[in-house]
C-alpha positions in Angstrom: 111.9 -132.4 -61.8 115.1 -133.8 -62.9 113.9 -136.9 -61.3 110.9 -137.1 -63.6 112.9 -136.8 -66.6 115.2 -139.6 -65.7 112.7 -141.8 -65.0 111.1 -140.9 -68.0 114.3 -141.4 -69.7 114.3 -144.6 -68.3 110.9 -145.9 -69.1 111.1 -144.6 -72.6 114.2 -146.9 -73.5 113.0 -149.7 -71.9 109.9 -149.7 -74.2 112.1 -149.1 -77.1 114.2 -152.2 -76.3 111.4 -153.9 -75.6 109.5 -152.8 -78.8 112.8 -154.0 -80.9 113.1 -157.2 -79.4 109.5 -158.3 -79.6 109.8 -156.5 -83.4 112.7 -159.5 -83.8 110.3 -162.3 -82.9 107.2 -160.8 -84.2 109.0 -160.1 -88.1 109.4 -163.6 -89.1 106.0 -165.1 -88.1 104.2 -162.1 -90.3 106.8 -163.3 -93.1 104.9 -166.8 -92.8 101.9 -165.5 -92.9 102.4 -163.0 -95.8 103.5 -166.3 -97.8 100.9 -168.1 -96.7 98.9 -166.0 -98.8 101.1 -166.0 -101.9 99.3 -167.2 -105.0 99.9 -171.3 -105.9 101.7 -171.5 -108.3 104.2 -168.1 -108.8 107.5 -168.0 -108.9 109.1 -167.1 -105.6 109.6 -162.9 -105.8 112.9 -161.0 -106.0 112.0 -159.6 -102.7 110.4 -159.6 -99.7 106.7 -159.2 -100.2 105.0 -158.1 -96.9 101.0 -158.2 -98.6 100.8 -160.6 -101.7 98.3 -159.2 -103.7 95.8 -161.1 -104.6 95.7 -162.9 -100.6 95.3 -166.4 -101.6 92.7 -167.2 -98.5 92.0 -170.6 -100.4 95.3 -171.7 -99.3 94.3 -172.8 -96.1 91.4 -174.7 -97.7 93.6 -176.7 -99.8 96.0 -177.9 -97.5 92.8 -179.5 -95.2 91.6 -180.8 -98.0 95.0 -182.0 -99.0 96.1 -183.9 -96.0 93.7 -184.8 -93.5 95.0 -182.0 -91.3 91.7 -182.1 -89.2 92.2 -185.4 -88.3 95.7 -184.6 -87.4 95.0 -181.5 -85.5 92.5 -183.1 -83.1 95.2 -185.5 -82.5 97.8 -183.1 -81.6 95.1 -181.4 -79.4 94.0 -184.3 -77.4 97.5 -185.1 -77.1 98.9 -181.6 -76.1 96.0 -181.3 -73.7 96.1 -185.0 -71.7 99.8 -184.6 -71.6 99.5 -181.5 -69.6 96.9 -182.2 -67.5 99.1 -185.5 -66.5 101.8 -183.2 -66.2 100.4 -180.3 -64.0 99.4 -183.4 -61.5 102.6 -185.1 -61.3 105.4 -182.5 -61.6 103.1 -181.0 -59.0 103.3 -183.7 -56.3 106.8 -184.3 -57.0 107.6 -180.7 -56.5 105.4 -181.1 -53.3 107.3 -184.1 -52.1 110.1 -182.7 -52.3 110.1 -179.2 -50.7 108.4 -181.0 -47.5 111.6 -183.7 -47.2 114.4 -182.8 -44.6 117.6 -181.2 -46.3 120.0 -184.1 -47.4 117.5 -186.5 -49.3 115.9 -182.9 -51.0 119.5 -182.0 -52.0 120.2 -185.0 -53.3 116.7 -185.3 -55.3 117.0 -181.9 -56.8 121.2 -183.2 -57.9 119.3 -186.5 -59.6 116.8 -184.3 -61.3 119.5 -181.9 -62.4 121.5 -185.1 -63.8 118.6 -186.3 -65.3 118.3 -183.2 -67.4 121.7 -183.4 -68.5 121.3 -186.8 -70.4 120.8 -186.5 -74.4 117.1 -187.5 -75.5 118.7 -189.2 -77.8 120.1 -191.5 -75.9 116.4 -192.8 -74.5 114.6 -193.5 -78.0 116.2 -197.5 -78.1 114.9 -198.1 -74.1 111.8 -196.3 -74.1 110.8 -197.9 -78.1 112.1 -201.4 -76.4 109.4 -200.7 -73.2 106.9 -199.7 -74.9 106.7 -202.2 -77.1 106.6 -204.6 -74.7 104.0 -202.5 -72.8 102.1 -202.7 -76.1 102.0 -199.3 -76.4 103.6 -198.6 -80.2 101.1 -196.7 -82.5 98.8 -195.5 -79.7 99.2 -191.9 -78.0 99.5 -194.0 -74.9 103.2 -194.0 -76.2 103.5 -190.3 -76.5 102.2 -189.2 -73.0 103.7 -191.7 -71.0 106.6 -189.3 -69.7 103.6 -187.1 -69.1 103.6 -189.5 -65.5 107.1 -188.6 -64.7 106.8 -185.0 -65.2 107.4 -184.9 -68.6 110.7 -183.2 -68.1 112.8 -182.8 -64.5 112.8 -179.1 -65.0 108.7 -178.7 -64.5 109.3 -180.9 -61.6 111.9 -178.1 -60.3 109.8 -175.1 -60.9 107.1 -176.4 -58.7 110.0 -177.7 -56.1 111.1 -174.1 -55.9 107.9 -172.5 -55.7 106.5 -174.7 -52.5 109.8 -174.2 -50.8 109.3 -170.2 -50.7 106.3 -171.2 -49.2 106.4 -171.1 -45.7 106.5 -174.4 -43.8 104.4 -173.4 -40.9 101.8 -172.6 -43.8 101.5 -176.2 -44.4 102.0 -177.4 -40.6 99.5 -175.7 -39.1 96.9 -177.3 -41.8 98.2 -180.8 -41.0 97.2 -179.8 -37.5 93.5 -179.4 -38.3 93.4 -183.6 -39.8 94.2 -182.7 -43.3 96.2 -185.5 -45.0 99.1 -184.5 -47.6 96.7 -184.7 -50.7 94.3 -182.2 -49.1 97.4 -179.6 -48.0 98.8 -180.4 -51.4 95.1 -179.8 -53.5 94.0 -176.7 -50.8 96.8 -175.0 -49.8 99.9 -175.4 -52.3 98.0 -175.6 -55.4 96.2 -172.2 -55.2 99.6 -170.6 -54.0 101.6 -172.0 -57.2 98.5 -170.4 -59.6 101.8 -168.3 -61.7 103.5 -172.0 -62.1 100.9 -174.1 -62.7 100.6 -171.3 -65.7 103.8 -171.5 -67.0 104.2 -175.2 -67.0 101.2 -175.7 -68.5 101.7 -173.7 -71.2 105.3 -174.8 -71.6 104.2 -178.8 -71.2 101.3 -178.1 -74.2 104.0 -176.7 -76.7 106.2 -179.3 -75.9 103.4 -182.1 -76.7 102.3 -180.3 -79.5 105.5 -179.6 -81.4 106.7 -183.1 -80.8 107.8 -184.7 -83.7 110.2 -187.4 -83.4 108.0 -189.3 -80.5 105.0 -189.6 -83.1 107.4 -190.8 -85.6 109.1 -193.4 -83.7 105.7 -194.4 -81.6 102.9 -193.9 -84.0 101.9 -196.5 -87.3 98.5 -196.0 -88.7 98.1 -192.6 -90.5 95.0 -192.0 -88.4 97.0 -191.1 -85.4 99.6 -189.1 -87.1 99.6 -185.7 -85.3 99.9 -181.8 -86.7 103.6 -182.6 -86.6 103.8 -185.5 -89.0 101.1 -183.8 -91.2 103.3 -181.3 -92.0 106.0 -183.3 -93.3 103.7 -185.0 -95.2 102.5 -181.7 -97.0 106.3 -181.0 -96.9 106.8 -184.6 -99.0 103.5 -183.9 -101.5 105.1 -180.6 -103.0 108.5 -179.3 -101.7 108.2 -176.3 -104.0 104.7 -175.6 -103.1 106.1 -172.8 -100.2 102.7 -170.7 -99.9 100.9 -174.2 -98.7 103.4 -175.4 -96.8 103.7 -171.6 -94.5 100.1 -171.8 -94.5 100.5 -175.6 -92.9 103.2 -173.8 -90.6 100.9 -171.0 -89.5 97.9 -173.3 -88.9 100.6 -174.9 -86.6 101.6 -171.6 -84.9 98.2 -170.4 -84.1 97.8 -172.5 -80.6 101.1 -171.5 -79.6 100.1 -167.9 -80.1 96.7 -167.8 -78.6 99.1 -170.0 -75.4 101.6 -167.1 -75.2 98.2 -164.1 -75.4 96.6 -166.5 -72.6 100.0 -166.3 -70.2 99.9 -162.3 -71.1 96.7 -162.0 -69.9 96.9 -164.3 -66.7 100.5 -162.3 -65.7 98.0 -159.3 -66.6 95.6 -160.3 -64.0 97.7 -160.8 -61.8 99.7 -157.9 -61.5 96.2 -156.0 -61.0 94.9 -158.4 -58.5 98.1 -157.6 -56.1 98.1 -154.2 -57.5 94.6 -154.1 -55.8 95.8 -155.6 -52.9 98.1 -153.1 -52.0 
């Protein structure tokens, strides 16, 4: 009995502390949207108003009509969506590669890509404007999903790196032993295995693409390209004191990233009831 109540004890506080944490995350994204519904127009209240009354739905019509935010958000969704399907393939076989190499040359990949992460982004805007203008790439999304085909970022590369090595070798061995080639063990066998990883970078490589703003404004000329990013400074430039249409732009921005994080839920969801099954 006094077991019960201890572990009672113990799951009670960690939904608490989980409750108060998510609370901390959660209070400043209703705070957008309750301005987002603010009346045009108003002065900003003395306090914090949780429901503006009367909710301003028209908000969100305006701003489209605006700024050509359709345009901008098909843009930011072809890009999010082509940079992480190059991504998931790439950081994939590279992460592959690597966990099948002998010790030293995997040691020293996995210190390159550990360097490589340490470098300031900043310090790549010059090269990679200077190549891809000579690629002809400037104002084309060409430009902005071109690191897609080096993993986008070392650390994707990593996570599937350390998820094949915690495979076991003999795994992979003894279908090399039946005639498949490296793509097949890599499509068949490690790609099914690596189902939470290919998840998270996914999701992870999306909101990077999608959020991206300096690589559309360094890459990108005609305003028909401009992606969700851009669009909002522009909305930002129209009417800096217009703050109900600008957190309505915001939350029109947030909305994928949400629906991104419920998808992950769900998948981690699934999974814990598949193995739960399993057992």
């Amino acid at each position: 009995m006094i077991f019960s109540y201890r572990r009672f004890g113990a799951t009670l506080g960690y939904h608490l502390v989980a409750a108060t944490l998510a609370l901390l995350f959660v209070t400043p994204l209703i705070w957008v949207l309750a301005n987002s519904l603010r009346t045009v127009g108003l002065p900003p209240p003395a306090q914090i108003v949780w429901v503006p009354q009367p909710l301003a739905w028209t908000n969100y019509a305006t701003i489209f009509a605006v700024v050509p935010l359709a345009s901008y958000l098909q843009s930011s969704l072809w890009v999010g969506f082509l940079g992480m399907t190059i991504t998931l393939i790439t950081a994939s076989l590279a992460g592959f590669a690597m966990a099948q190499l002998p010790p030293r040359p995997r040691q020293w990949l996995v210190t390159f890509a550990v360097m490589t992460m340490m470098a300031p982004n900043t310090a790549m805007w010059l090269a990679r404007f200077v190549l891809f203008k000579e690629l002809g790439l400037i104002d084309s999304y060409g430009a902005l999903v071109a690191p897609a085909l080096m993993g986008t970022n070392a650390s994707f590369v990593l996570l599937f790196y350390w998820t094949f090595r915690r495979l076991p070798l003999e795994l992979f061995e003894s279908v090399r032993l039946d005639g498949a080639n490296a793509l097949r063990v890599w499509w068949q066998v490690g790609l099914p295995l690596a189902r939470p990883t290919l998840v998270a970078v996914a999701i992870l490589t999306f909101v990077h693409y999608w959020s991206d703003f300096v690589d559309p404004l360094l890459y990108l000329k005609s305003e028909s390209r401009y992606t969700l990013a851009i669009g909002l400074r522009i909305l930002q430039q129209l009417d800096v004191t217009n703050w109900p249409l600008l957190m309505a732009g915001a939350t029109v921005m947030t909305v994928p990233v949400l629906l991104s994080y419920f998808f992950v839920q769900r998948h981690a969801w699934m999974e814990g009831r598949l193995a739960g099954l399993a057992r």
